[in-house]
C-alpha positions as CSV (number, residue, x, y, z in Angstrom):
1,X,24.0,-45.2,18.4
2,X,20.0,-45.6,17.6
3,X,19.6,-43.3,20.9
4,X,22.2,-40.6,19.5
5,X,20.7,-40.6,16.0
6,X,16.7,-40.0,17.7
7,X,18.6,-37.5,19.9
8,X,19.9,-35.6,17.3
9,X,16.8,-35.8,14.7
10,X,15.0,-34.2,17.7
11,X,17.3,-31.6,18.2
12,X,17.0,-31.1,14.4
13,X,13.2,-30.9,14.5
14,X,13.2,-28.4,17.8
15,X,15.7,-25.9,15.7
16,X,14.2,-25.9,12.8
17,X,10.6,-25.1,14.5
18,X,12.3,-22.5,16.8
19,X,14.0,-20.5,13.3
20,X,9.9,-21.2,11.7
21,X,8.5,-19.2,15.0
22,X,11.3,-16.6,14.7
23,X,10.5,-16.3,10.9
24,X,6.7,-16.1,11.5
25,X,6.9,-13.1,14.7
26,X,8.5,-11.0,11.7
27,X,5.2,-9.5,9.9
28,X,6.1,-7.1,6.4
29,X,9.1,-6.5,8.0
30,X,8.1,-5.9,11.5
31,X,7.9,-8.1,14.6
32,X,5.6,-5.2,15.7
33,X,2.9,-5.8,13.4
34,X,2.3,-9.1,14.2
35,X,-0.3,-9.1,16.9
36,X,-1.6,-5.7,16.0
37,X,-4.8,-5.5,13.7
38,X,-4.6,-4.4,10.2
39,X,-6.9,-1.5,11.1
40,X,-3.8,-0.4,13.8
41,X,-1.1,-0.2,11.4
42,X,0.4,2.9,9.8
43,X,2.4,2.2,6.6
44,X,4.4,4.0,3.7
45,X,2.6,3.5,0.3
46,X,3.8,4.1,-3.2
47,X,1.5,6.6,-4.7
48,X,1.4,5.9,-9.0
49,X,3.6,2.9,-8.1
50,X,3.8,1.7,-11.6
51,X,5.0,5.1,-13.5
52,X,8.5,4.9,-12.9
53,X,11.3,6.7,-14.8
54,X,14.5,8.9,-14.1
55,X,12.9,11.7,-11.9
56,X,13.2,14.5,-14.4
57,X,10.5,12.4,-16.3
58,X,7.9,14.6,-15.3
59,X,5.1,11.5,-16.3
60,X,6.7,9.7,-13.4
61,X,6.2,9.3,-9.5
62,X,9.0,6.3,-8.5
63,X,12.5,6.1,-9.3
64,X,12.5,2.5,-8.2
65,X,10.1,-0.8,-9.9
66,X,7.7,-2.3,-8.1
67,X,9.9,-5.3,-6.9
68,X,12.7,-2.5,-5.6
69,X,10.0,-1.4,-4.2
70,X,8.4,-3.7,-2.4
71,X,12.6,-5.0,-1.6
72,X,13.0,-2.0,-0.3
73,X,10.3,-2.2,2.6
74,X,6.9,-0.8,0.3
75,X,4.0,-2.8,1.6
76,X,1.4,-0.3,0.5
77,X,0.9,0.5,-3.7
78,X,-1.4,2.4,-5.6
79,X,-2.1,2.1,-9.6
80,X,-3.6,3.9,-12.4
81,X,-5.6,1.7,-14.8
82,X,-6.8,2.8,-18.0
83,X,-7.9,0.3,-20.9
84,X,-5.8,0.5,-24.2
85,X,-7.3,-1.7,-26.9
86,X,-9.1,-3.8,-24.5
87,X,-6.2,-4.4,-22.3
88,X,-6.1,-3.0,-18.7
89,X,-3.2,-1.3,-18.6
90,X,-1.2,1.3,-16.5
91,X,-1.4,4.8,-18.3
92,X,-0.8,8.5,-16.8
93,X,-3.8,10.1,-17.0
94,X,-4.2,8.4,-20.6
95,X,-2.5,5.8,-22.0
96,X,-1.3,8.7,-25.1
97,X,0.5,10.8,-22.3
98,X,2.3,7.1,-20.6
99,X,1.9,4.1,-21.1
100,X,3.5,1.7,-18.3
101,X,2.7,-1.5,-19.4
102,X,-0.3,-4.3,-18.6
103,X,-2.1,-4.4,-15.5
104,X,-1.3,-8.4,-16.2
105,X,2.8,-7.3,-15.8
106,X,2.2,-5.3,-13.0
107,X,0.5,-7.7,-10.8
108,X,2.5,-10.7,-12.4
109,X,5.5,-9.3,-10.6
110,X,3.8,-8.5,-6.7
111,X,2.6,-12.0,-7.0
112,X,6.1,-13.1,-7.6
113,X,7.7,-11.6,-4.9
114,X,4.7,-12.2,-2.8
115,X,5.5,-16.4,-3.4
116,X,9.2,-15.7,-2.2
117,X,8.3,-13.5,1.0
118,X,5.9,-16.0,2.9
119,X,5.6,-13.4,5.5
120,X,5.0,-10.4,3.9
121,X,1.6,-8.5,3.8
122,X,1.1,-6.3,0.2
123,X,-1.9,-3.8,-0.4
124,X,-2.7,-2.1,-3.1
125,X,-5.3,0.2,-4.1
126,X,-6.6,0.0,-8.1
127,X,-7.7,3.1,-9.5
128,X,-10.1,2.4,-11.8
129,X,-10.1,5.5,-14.2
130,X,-12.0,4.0,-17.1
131,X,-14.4,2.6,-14.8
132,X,-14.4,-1.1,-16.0
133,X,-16.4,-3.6,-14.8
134,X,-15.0,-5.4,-11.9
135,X,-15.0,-8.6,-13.8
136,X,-12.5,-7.5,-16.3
137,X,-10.0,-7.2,-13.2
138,X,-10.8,-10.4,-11.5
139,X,-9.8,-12.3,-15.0
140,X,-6.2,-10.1,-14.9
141,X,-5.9,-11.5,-10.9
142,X,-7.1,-15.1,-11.4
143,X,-4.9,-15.3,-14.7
144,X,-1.2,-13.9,-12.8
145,X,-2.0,-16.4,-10.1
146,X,-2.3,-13.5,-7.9
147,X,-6.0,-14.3,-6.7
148,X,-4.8,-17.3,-4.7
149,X,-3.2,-15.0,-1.9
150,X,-6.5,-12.0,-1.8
151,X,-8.2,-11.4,1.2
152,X,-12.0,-11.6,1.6
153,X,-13.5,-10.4,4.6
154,X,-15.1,-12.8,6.6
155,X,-18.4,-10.6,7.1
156,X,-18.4,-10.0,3.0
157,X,-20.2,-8.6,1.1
158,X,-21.1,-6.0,4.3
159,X,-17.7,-4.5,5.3
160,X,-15.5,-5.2,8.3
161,X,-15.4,-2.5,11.4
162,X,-12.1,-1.0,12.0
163,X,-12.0,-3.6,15.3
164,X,-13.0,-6.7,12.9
165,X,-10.2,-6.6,11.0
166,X,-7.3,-10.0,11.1
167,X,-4.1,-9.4,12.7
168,X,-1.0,-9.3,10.7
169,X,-0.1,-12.8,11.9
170,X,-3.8,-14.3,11.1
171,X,-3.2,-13.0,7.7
172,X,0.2,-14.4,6.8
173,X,-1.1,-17.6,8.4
174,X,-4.0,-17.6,6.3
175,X,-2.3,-16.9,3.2
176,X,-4.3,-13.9,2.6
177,X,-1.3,-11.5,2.1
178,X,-3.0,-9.8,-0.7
179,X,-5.2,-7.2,0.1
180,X,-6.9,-5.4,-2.8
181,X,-9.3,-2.3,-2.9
182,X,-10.8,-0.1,-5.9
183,X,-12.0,3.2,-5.8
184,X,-14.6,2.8,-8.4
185,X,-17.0,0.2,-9.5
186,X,-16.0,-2.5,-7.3
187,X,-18.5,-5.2,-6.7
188,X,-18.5,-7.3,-4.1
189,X,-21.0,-9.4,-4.3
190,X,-19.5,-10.5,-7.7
191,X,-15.9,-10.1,-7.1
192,X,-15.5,-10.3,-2.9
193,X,-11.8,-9.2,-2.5
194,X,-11.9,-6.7,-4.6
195,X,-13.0,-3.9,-1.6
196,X,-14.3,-0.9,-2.2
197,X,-11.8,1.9,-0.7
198,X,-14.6,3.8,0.2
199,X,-16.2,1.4,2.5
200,X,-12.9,1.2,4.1
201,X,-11.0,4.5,4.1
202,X,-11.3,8.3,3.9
203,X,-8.7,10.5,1.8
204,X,-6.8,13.8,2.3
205,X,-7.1,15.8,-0.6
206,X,-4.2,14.9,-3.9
207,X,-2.6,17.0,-6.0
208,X,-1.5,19.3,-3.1
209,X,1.2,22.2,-3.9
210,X,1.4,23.6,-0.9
211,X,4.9,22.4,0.5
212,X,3.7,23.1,4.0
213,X,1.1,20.2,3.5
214,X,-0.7,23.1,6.5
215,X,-4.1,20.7,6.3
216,X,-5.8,17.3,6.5
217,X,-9.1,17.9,5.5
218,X,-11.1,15.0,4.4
219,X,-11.7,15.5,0.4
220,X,-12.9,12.0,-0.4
221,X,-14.9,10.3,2.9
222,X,-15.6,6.8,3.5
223,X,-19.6,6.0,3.2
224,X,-19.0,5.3,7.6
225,X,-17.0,8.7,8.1
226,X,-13.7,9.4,9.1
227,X,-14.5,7.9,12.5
228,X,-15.3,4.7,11.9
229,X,-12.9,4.4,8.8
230,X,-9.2,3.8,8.6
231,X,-7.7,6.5,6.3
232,X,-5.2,7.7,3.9
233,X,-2.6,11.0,3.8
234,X,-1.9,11.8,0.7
235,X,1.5,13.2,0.7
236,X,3.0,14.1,-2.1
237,X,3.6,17.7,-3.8
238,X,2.8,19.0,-7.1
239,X,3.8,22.1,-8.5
240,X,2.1,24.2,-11.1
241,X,3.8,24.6,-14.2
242,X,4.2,28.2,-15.0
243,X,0.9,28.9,-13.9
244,X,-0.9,26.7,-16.5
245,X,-3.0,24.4,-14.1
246,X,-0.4,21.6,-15.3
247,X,0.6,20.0,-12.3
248,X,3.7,17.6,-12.2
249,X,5.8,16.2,-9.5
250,X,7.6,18.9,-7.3
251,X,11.1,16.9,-7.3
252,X,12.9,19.5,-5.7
253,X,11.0,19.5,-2.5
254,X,11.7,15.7,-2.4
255,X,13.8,15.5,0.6
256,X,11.9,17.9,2.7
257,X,8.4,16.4,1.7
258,X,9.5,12.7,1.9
259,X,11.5,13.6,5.7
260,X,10.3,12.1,9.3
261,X,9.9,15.7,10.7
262,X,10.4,19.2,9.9
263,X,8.7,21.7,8.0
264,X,6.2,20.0,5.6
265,X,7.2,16.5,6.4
266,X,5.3,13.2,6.8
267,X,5.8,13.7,10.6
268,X,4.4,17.5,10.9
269,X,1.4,16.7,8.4
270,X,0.8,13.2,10.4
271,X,0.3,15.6,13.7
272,X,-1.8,17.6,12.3
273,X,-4.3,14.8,11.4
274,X,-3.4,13.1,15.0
275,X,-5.3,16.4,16.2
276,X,-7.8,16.1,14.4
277,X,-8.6,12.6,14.5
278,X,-7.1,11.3,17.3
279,X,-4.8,8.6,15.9
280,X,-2.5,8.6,12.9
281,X,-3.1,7.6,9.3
282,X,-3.3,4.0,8.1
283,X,-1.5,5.2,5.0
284,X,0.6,7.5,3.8
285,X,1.0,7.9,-0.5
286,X,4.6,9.4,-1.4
287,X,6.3,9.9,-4.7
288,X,9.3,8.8,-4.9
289,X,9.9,6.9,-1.9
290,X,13.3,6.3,-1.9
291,X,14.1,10.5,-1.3
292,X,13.7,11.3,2.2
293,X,13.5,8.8,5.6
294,X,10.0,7.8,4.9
295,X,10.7,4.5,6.7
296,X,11.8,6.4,10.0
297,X,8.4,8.1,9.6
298,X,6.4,5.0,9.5
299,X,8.4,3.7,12.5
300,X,7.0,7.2,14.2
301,X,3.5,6.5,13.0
302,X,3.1,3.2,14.4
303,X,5.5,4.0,18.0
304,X,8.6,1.9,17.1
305,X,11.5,3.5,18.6
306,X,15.2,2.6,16.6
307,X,17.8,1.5,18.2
């Protein structure tokens, strides 16, 4: 009987280890991302993540919350932050225009989903449109709890090469499954996983109302150039409101602009930056994620055929 019960205990041991290695080979979603670098992966993000609303709302870029979001397969998010009475806070251009609630909130609920998704990977890029001092954000991270799970670089403050960066499965094993860049202001010495983008990526222009998305031209480059940077289509259409130079969200074009391929698609504009740079983007910002096949485009991007 002792022999049977040590028997079975190991067998019980050697399953549950085998189910921990299948869980861990599965990396945001992908067993394909495990091994690759973080520099070598292509991913959908959620441009204005945190300005949601029905889509005739013409304040807002998402349909869906951050948590549906990130649910629905999201591992790449981008916020506005403006400060309202001393609170950072997630505002549309100003916080008069739409006001989305605190930064705290926001970052409160990825840190929450990131505790129940041990192997999950989430990004996010803070744009910092009052320009605040770094510090102000760091006390908003350390208070959600969020801090715990941010990346530093281990060649901080100098930035990593595109070939120094972790792999997927050195992150998740690390805990580091938080990785935060700012587009102004940030300060590494003082705050060191708080990256600034432009150290790190280059940018297609924003704002775009051409539906043909017929350029990827480098509007905002990282301080190494394009070559030596990861960087970041920005795919999603405005439209010009009766000629005003007010430019909202072009909901219409949603299915067309958010598609794998076609005319004007994440798939045709993707090409035409693979021509030009020689490999795909690391990201690519849509509104409104959930209208269109933007995940069968980031399957393209990074080679992953469906079965």
């Amino acid at each position: 009987m002792r022999f049977c019960a040590l028997l079975l205990a190991g067998i019980s041991l050697s399953t549950a280890a085998l189910l921990n290695t299948r869980q861990v080979q599965n990396c945001s979603g992908r067993p394909e991302f495990c091994d690759r670098k973080y520099s070598n992966v292509s991913l959908i993000g959620a441009h204005d993540s945190g300005f949601v609303g029905p889509i005739l709302d013409p304040r807002v870029n998402q349909e869906l919350n951050v948590k549906a979001q990130l649910d629905a397969g999201i591992r790449w998010l981008e916020i506005q932050v403006h400060v309202l009475n001393g609170v950072l806070s997630l505002c549309h251009t100003s916080c008069l225009e739409l006001y989305a609630g605190s930064l705290a909130k926001y970052l409160s609920d990825v840190k929450t989903w990131l505790d129940s998704h041990p192997n999950d990977v989430v990004s996010m890029i803070l744009a910092n449109a009052d320009r605040s001092n770094v510090t102000q954000y760091d006390a908003v991270f350390n208070a959600t709890g969020l801090k715990k799970y941010a990346f530093i670089p281990e060649t901080s403050p100098q930035p990593l090469s595109l070939d120094q960066w972790p792999t997927y499965r050195s992150l998740i094993a690390a805990g580091t499954r938080a990785v935060v860049f700012m587009d102004y202001r940030a300060d590494e010495p003082k705050v060191p996983y708080i990256l600034d983008e432009f150290k790190y990526y280059s940018e297609t222009p924003y704002d775009t109302t051409d539906p043909n998305f017929a350029q990827c031209t480098i509007d905002r480059a990282a301080t190494t150039g394009v070559s030596n940077s990861m960087y970041i289509m920005n795919h999603f259409l405005d439209t010009n409101v009766a000629g005003t130079g007010i430019l909202i969200p072009d909901n219409v074009r949603d299915f067309q602009t958010n598609n794998a391929t076609g005319n004007g698609s994440i798939g045709a504009q993707a090409d035409l930056c693979v021509s030009l740079y020689n490999r795909p983007p690391n990201v690519v910002f849509v509104d409104f994620f959930n209208r269109g096949d933007v995940f069968r485009a980031q399957d393209n991007l990074n080679g992953i055929k469906r079965a």
